[in-house]
N, C-alpha and C positions, 0 to 999 in steps of 0.2 A: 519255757516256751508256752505252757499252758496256761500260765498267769496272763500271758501278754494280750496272747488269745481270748480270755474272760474279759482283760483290759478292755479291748477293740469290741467285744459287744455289748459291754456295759456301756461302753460311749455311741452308738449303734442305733443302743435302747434308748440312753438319753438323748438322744438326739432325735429322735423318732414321736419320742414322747412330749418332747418341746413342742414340734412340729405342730402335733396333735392338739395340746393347750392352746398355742397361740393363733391354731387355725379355731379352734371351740372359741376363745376371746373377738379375736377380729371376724366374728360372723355376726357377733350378736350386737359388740361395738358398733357395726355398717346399720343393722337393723337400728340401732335405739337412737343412731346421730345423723342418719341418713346418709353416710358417706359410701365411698367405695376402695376400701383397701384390701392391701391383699396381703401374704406372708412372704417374705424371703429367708430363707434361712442364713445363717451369717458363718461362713465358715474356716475364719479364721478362729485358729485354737485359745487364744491370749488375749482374747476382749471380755468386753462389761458385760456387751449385748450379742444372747443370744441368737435373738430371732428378729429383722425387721418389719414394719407392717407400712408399704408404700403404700400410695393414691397419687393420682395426677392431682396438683393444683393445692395438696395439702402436704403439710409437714411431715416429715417422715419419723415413723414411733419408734425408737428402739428401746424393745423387750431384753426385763432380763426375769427370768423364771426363775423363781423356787420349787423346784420340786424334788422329792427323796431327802432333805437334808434330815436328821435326825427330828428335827422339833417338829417336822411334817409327818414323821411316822407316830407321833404322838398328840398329835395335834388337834385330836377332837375327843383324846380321853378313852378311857374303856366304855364302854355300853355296857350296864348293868338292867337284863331283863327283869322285868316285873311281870307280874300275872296275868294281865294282857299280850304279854307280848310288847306292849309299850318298852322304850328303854330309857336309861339317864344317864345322860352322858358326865363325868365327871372332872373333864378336865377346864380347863381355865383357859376360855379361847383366845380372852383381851390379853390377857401375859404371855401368851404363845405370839401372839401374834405382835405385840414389842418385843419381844424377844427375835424376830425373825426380823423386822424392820430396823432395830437398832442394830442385828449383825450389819446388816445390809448397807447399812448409813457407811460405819467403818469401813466394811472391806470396799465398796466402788468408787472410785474414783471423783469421776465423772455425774453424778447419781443426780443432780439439775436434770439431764438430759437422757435418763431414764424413765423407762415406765416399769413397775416393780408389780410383775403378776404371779403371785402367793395361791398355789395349787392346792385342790383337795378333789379327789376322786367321787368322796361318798359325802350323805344326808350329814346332820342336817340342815334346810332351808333357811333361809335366815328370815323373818321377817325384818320390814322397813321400819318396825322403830329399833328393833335390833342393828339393823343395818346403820340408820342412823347414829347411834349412841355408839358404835367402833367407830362411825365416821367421826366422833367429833373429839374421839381420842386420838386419831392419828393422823386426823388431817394436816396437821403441818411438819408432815416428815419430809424430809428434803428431798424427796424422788419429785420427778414432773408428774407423774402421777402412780399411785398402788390402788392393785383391783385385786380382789379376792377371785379365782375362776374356778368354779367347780361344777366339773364336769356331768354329762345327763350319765345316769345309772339307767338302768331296763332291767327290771324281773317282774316277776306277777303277781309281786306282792307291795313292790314298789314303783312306778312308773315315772320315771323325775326326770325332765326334758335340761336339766342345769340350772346356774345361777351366774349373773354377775352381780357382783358388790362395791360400788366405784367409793371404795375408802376414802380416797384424796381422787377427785377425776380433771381430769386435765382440763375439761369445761368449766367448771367450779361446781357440778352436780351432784355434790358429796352425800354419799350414805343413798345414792337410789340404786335401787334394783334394776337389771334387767336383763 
């Protein structure tokens, strides 16, 4: 009984947590395209798409999230501090991140009529030739479109309001920030 229980709020938390991504994405999406969408959540257990993001008069997005999967709890490497305080991250973002799109390719279906948003909580930023240069490695992955979304952090040493990274964007505005 107490498994089932961890079961139901592990799915609770993910869900919670989707919520959370996809309302930080479609906020900042509205601001950079001018539109007005909004989230719904999807609450059938056996679909692609997690989350969807309605607008009157525009097509309706459906999200499907990466978040927690293994190659996300590893996905920006150790941080190895140096004597500033500075760090280096050591992992390999570009092969995480085919790695995460080509799961993704396989397992959905449907995946034309996805949008694929690949989570990350913490730093770091990406700059736009960075951003670029993943854009133009995976811009023709077969989702209707994949964003990187990572979410704002707050401490007072760090103050980071988030990032989007429109990998492949459904506009063709590939590799911009916003």
């Amino acid at each position: 009984m107490s498994s089932n229980i961890q079961k139901i709020d592990w799915q609770v938390n993910k869900k919670r947590s989707e919520q959370t991504l996809a309302e930080f994405f479609v906020e900042h999406f509205n601001q950079n395209c001018d539109l007005n969408y909004r989230v719904v959540p999807n609450i059938k257990e056996a679909s692609d798409i997690d989350v969807y993001a309605i607008a009157e008069n525009c097509e309706t997005l459906n999200l499907q999230l990466k978040t927690g999967e293994p190659e996300e709890e590893r996905f920006w490497g150790s941080r190895r501090k140096h004597g500033s305080g500075m760090g280096i991250i050591d992992g390999n973002i570009e092969e995480l991140l085919a790695q995460i799109i080509q799961y993704s390719e396989k397992h959905y279906a449907n995946k034309e009529n996805l949008t694929l948003l690949i989570t990350e909580r913490y730093q770091p930023v990406f700059d736009k030739d960075y951003a670029l240069l993943i854009s133009n490695k995976f811009r023709n992955a077969t989702f209707k479109g994949v964003y990187l979304v990572k979410l704002a952090a707050f401490d007072t040493n760090h103050p980071y309001e988030g990032q989007i990274v429109a990998i492949k964007d459904i506009f063709g505005n590939h590799g911009k920030i916003f």
